[in-house]
C-alpha positions in Angstrom: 10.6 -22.0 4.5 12.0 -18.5 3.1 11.5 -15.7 5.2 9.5 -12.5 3.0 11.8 -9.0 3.4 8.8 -7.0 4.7 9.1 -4.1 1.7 8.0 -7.1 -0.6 4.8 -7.5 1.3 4.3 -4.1 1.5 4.6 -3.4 -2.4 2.0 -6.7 -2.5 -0.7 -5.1 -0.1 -0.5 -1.8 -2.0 -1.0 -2.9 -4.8 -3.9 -5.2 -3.6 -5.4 -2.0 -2.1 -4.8 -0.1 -5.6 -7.0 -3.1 -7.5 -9.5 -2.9 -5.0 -9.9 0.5 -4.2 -10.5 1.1 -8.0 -13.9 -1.4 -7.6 -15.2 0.3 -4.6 -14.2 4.1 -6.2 -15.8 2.7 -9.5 -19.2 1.5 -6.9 -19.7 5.0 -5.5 -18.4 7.6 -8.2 -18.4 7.8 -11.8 -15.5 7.7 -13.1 -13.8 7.1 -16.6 -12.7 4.1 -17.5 -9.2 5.7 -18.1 -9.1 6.3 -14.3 -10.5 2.9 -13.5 -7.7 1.1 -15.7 -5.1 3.1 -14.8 -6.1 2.0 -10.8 -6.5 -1.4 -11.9 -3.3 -1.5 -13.9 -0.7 -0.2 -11.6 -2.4 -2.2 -8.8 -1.8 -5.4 -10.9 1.8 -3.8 -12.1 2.8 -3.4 -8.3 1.6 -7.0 -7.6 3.9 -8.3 -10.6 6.7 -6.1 -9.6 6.6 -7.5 -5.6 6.7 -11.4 -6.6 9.4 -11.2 -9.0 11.3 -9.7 -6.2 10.0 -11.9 -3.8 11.0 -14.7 -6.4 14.4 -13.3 -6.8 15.3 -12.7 -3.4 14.7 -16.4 -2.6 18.2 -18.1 -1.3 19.1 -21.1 -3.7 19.2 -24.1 -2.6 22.4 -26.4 -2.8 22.4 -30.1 -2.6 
């Protein structure tokens, strides 16, 4: 089992808060649907960006 470098899961979270904030924000105040895309896409961007590392990072193993 690889250990996670804790930035990785940090970029994740944030970028699970961004997507999610944009739904409650969206719940409670109008907003455009520029500003709620533009949540929602660099929430999901951040996700991406944090598993390819994570991905990349991973030791390889040798047999």
């Amino acid at each position: 089992m690889q250990k996670i470098k804790q930035k990785h899961l940090v970029l994740l979270a944030i970028g699970t808060f961004l997507s999610g904030s944009s739904i409650i924000i969206r719940h409670y105040v109008e907003v455009s649907d520029f500003t709620d895309g533009m949540l929602k896409g660099i929430g999901i961007g951040v996700m991406i960006y944090s598993i390819y590392r994570i991905s990349r990072d991973k030791p390889s193993e040798k047999q």
